[in-house]
C-alpha positions as CSV (number, residue, x, y, z in Angstrom):
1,X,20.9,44.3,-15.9
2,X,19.4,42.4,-18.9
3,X,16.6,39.9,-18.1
4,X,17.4,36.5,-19.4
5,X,14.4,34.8,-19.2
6,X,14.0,32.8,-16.4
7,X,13.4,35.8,-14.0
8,X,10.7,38.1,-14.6
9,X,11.6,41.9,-15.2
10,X,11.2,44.3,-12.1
11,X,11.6,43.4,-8.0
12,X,11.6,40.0,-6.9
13,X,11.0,39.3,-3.8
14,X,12.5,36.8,-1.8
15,X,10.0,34.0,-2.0
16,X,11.0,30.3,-0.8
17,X,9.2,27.5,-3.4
18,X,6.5,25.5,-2.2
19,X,8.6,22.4,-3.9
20,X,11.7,21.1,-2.5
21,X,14.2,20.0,-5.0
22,X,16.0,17.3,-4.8
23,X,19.9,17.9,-4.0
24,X,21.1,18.5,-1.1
25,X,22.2,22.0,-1.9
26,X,19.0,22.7,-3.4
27,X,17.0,21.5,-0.2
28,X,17.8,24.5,1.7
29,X,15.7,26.7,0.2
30,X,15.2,27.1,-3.7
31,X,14.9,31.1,-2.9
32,X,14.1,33.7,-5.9
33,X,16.8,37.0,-5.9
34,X,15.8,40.1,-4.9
35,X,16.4,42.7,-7.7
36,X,16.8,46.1,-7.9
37,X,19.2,48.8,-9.5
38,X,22.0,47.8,-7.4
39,X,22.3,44.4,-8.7
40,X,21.6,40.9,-6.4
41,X,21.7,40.2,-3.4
42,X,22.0,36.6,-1.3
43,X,18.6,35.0,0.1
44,X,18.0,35.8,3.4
45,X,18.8,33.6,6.2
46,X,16.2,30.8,7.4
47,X,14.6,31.6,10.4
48,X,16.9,30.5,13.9
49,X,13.4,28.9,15.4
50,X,13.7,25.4,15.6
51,X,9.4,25.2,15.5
52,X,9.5,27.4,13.0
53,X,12.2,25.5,10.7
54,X,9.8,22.0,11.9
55,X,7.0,23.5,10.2
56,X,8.7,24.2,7.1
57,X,10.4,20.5,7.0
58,X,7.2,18.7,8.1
59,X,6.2,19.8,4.1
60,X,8.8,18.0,3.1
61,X,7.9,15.2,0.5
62,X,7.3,11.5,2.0
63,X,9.8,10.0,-0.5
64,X,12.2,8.0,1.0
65,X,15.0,9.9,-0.1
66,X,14.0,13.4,1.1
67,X,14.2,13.3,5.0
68,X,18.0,12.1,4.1
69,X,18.6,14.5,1.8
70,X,17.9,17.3,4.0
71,X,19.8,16.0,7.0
72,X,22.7,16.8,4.5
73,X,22.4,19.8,4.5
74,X,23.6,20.9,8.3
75,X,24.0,19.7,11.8
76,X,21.4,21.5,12.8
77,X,19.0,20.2,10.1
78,X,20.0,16.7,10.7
79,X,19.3,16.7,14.4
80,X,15.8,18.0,14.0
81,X,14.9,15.5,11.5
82,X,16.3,13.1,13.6
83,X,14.4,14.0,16.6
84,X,11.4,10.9,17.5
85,X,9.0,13.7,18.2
86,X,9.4,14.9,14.6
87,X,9.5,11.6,12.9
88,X,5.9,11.1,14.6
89,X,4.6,14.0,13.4
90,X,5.9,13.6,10.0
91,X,4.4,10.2,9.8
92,X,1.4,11.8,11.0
93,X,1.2,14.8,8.4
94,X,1.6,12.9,5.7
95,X,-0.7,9.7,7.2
96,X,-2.9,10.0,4.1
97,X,0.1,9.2,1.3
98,X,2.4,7.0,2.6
99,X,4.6,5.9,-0.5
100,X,4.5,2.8,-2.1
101,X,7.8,1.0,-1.8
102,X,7.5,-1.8,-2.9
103,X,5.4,-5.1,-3.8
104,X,5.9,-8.4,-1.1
105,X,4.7,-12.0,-3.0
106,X,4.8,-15.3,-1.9
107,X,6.3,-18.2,-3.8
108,X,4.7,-22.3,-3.3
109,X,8.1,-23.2,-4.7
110,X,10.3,-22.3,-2.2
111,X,8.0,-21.5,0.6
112,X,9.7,-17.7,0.7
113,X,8.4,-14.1,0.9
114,X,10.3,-12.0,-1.9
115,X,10.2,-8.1,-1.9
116,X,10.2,-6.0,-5.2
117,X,11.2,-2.1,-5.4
118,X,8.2,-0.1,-6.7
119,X,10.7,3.4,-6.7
120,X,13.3,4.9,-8.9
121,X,16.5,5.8,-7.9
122,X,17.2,7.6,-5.6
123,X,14.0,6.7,-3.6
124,X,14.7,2.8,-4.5
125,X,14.7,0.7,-1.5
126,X,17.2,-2.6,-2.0
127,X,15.2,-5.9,-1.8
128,X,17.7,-7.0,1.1
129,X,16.0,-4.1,3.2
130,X,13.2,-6.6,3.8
131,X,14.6,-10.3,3.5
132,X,12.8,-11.7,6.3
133,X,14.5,-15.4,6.4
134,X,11.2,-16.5,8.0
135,X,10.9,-20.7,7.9
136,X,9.0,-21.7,5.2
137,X,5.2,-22.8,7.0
138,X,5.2,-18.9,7.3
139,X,2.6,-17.7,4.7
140,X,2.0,-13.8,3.7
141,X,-1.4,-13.0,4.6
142,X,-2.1,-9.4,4.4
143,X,0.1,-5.9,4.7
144,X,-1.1,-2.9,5.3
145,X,0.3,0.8,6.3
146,X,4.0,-0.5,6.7
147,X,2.6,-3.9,8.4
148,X,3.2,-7.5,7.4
149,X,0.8,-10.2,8.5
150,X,2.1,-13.7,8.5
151,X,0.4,-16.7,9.9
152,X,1.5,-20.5,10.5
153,X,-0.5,-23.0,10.2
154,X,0.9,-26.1,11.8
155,X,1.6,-23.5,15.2
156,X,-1.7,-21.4,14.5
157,X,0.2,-18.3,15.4
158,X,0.2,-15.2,13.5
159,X,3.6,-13.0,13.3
160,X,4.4,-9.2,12.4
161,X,7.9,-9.0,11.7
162,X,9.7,-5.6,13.4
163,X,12.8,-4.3,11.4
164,X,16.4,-3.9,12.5
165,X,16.2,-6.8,15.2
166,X,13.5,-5.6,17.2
167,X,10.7,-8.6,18.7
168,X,8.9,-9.6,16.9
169,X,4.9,-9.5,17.7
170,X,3.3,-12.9,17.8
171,X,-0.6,-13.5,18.0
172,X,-1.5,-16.7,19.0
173,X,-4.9,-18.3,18.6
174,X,-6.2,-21.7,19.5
175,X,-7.1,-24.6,17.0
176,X,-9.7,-24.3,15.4
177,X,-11.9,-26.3,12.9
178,X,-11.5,-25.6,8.8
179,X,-9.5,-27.1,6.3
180,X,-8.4,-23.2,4.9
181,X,-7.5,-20.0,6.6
182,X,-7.0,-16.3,5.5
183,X,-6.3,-13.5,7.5
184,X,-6.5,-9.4,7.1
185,X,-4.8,-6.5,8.5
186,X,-6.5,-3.4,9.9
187,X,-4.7,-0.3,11.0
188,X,-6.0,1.8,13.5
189,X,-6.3,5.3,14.8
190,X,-3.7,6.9,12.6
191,X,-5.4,10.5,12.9
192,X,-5.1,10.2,16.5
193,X,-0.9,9.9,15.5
194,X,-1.1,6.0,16.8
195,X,1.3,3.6,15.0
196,X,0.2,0.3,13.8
197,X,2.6,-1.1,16.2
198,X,0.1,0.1,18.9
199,X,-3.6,-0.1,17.4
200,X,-4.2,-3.3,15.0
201,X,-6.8,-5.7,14.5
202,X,-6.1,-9.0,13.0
203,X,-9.7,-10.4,11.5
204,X,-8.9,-14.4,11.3
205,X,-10.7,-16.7,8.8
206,X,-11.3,-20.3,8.3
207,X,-13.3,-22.2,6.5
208,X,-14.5,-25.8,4.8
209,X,-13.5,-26.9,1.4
210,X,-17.4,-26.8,-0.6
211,X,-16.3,-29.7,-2.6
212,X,-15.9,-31.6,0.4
213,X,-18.7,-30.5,3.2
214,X,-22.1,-31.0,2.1
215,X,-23.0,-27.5,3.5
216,X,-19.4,-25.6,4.1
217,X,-18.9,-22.7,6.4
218,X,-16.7,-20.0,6.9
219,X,-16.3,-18.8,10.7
220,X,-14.5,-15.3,11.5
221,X,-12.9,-13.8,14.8
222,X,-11.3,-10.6,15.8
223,X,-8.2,-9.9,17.8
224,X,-7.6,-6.3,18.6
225,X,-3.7,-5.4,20.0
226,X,-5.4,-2.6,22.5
227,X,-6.7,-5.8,25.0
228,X,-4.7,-9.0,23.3
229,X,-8.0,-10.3,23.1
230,X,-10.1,-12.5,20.5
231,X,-13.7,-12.0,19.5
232,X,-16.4,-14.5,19.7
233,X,-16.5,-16.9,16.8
234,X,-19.1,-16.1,14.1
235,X,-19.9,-17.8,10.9
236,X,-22.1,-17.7,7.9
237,X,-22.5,-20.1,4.8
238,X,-20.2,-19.9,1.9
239,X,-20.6,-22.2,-1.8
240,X,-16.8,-21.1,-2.9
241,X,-13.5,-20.9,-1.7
242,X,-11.9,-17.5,-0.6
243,X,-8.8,-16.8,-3.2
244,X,-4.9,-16.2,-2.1
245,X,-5.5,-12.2,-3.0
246,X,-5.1,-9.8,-0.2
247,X,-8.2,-8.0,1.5
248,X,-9.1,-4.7,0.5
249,X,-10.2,-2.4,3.0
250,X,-13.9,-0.9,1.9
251,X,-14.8,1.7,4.4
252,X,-14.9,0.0,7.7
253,X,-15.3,-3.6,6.3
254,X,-12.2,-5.9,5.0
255,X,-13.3,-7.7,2.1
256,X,-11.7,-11.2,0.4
257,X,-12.5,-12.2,-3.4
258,X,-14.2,-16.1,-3.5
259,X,-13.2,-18.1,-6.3
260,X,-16.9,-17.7,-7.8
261,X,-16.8,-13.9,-8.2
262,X,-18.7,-13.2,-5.2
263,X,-17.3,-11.1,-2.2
264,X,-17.1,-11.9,1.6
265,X,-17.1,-9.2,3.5
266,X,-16.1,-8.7,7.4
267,X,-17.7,-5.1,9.0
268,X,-15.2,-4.3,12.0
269,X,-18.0,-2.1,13.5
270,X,-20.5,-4.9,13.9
271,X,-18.6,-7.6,13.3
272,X,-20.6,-9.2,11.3
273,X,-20.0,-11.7,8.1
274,X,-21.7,-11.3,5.1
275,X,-21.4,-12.7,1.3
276,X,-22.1,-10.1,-1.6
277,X,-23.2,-11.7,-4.8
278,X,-21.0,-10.8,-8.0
279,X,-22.9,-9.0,-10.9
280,X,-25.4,-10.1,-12.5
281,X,-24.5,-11.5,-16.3
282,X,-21.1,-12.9,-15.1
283,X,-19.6,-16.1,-14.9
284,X,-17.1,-17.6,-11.7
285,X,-14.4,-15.2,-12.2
286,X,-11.0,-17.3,-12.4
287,X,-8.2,-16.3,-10.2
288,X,-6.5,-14.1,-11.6
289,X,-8.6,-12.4,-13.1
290,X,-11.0,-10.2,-10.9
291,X,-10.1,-7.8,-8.0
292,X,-12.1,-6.1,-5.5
293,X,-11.6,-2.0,-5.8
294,X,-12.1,0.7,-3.2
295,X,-14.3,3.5,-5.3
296,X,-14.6,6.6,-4.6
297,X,-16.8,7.8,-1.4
298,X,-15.2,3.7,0.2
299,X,-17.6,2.5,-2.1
300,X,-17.0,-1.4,-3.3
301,X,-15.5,-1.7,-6.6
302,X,-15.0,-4.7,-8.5
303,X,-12.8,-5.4,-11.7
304,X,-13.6,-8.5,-14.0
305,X,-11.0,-9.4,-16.6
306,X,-11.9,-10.5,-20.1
307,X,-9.5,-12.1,-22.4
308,X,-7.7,-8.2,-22.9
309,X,-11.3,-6.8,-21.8
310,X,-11.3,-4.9,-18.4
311,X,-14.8,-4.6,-16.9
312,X,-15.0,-1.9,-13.9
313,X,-18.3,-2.4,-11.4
314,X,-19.3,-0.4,-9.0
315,X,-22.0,-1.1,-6.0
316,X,-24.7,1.9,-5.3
317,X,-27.8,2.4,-4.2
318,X,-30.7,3.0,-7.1
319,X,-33.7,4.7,-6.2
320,X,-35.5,2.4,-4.2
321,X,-32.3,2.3,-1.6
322,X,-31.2,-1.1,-3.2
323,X,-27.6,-1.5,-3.3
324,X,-26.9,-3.5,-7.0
325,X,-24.3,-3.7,-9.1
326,X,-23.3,-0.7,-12.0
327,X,-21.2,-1.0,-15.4
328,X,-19.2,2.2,-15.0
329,X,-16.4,1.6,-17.4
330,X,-14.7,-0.7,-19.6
331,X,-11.2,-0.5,-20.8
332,X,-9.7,-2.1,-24.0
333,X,-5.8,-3.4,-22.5
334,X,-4.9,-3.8,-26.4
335,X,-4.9,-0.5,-26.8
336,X,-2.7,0.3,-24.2
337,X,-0.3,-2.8,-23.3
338,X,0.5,-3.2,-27.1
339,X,2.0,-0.3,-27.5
340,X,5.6,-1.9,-26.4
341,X,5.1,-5.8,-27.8
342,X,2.1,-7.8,-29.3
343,X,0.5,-9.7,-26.7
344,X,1.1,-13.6,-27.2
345,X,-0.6,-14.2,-23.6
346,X,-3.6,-13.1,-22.1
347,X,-3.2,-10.7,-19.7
348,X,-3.8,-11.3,-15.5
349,X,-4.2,-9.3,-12.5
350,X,-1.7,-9.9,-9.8
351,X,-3.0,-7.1,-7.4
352,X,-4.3,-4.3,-6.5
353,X,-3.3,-0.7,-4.1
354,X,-6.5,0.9,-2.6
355,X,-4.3,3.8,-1.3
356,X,-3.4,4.6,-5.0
357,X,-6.2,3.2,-6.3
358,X,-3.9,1.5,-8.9
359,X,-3.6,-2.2,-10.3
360,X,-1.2,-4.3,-11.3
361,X,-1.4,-6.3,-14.1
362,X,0.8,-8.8,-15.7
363,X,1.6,-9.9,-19.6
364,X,4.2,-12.8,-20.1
365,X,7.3,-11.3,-18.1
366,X,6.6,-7.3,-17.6
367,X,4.2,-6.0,-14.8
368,X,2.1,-3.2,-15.2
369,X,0.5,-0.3,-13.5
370,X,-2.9,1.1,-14.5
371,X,-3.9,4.1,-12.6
372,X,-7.6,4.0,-12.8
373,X,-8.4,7.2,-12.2
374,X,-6.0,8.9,-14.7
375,X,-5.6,5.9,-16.6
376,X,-2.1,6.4,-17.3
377,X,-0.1,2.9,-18.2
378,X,3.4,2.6,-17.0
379,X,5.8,-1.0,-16.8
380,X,7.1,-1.4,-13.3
381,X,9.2,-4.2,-13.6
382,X,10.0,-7.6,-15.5
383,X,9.3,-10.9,-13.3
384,X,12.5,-12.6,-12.5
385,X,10.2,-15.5,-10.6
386,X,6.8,-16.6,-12.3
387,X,4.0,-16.5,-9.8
388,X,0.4,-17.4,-10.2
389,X,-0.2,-15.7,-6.9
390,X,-0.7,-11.7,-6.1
391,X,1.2,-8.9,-5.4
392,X,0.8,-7.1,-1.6
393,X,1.7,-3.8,-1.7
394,X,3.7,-2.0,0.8
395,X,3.3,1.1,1.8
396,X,5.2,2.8,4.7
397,X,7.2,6.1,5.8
398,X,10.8,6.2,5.9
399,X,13.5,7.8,7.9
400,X,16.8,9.2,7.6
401,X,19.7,5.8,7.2
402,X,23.2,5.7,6.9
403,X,23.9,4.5,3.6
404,X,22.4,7.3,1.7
405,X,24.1,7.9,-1.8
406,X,24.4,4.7,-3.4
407,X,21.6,4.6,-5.8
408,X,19.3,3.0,-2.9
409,X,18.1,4.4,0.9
410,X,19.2,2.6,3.9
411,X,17.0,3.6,6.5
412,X,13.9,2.0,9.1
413,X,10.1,2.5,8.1
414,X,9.1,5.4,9.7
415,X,6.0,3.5,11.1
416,X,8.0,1.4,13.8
417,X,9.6,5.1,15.2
């Protein structure tokens, strides 16, 4: 038979590809034909082990389409990918590169919590997925690893909403003194195949306003979900206010931009408090425009923002075992963002993903993604609500839902299993 291109001359064996398509049909095996002088033949059958046939769909891709997809496929597919066991050791095969889905911010105006897809079709997941109807003194803190941190002020209490009507978990801490409060989100023991549900730590932060005390102060504690317990109260001095952004998580340490440039930084090992100075040569960084990175090796990164300048620091050790500040890169945002319109407006940063290592930045209505390690540009979306806030990215696993097929996944993060 003649060879038409797409299949190499001579016997073919019958290989299945290490990358799973993306129909239905497709998802049962994208199988090579054995040739020979007799003509083709159909793939062999998959195997009739079920721990077999979980090892093959455990490679499955972590999009939030492709657990649904393949439950298409047969019964018998669809009641293994159903199975709890296997959704925990899904979540915990693919721990390292749970998908962004999406981007949560917080709007003054209203007092609400608005969720943005990240995903194309047919991994988009509707905004409705996550309307949380939460009362309005609920303020976004942190999110992290398919968590939500919210904390009210007037009750002191923290709140991680559960999907699909299940309790809610409330933290509750007692009153304490500072005019200002911001709170981070650790996840713990994933490798042991824990789910945030069961190992979190909430860090807890409040502190004075500097234009107010003489000498202002800004005093942490820890609660950990393993004993329900909060740490002893520790404190060290502070000359700026800590901004609305997100933490990063550097290492072991949670880390908050101040309004001056400089970073505070909370080590969960010791937990201890300390205050990293910005670089050197640098003004107070607005708002908007710095973000603290997570480098490579968990080393703290921090981007500065000028005019359509983009300064990239890095902290290492020099010879002497001094940790300072580095230049390692600057990047020229006209080149890149101009491309599609002239900029009238300066551009800002509205957040950042350590997981992707990826920021978003913002120019009049479009948002933008800059990979920094590729540095490949790409528009995510145009703003429908204006926000002089930041983005917190959410990333979580998702399983199989019912409404498959309509341009979106209906389904439960993968995380509450």
């Amino acid at each position: 038979m003649q060879n038409r291109g797409w299949l190499p001359p001579g016997p073919i064996s019958a290989v299945a590809s290490p990358a799973w398509p993306g129909n239905a049909a497709e998802a049962a095996g994208d199988y090579r034909i054995e040739q020979d002088k007799r003509g083709f033949h159909a793939p062999p059958p998959l195997p009739d082990n079920d721990d077999l046939l979980q090892e093959i769909l455990l490679r499955l891709s972590p999009s939030p389409s492709s657990l649904p997809r393949a439950s298409l496929v047969c019964k018998r597919w669809r009641r293994l990918l159903s199975d709890p066991g296997f959704l925990r050791r899904f979540r915990v095969f693919h721990h390292r590169e749970p998908p962004l889905l999406g981007l949560f911010t917080y709007y003054f105006v209203d007092g609400n919590t608005y969720f943005t897809p990240a995903l194309d079709p047919p991994n988009r997941i509707h905004s409705t997925r996550f309307s949380l109807a939460l009362p309005r003194d609920w303020m976004l803190h942190d999110c992290r690893r398919g968590l939500a941190l919210f904390y009210n002020q007037p009750l002191q209490e923290f709140i991680r909403p559960a999907p699909r009507g299940r309790p809610a978990g409330v933290v509750r801490q007692k009153k304490k003194p500072g005019v200002y409060h911001r709170a981070g989100l650790f996840c713990d023991d994933h490798h042991a195949g824990l789910t945030p549900l069961e190992a979190f730590k909430v860090v807890s932060l409040w502190f004075d306003d500097p234009f107010i005390v003489a000498e202002p102060q800004v005093s942490a504690s820890l609660y950990e979900s393993k004993t329900g317990v909060w740490s002893n109260i520790i404190s060290t001095s502070i000359t700026a206010k800590i901004n609305m952004k997100p933490s990063i998580l550097v290492g072991n340490s949670l880390c908050w931009l101040l309004r001056n440039g400089s970073i505070l930084e909370f080590d969960l090992d010791r937990q201890s408090l300390a205050v990293i100075h910005r670089p050197v040569y640098t003004h107070d960084i607005p708002f908007l425009r710095g973000q603290i990175l997570r480098m490579e090796d968990d080393r703290l990164g921090l981007a500065i923002l000028f005019d359509r300048r983009l300064q990239l620091w890095e902290r290492k050790a020099d010879s002497n075992g001094v940790a300072r500040w580095m230049l390692q890169k600057r990047i020229e945002l006209d080149k890149f963002l101009s491309v599609r319109s002239p900029l009238h407006e300066l551009p800002v940063i509205q957040g950042y993903d350590e997981d992707g290592h990826v920021m978003f930045i913002s120019v009049e209505t479009e948002v933008f993604t800059i990979q920094l390690r590729s540095m490949q540009f790409s528009c995510l979306f145009k703003r429908i609500h204006y926000s002089d806030l930041s983005y917190f990215p959410f990333r979580s696993f998702y399983t199989a839902g019912r409404d498959f097929g309509s341009g979106g996944v209906g389904s439960e993060t993968l995380n509450n299993t």
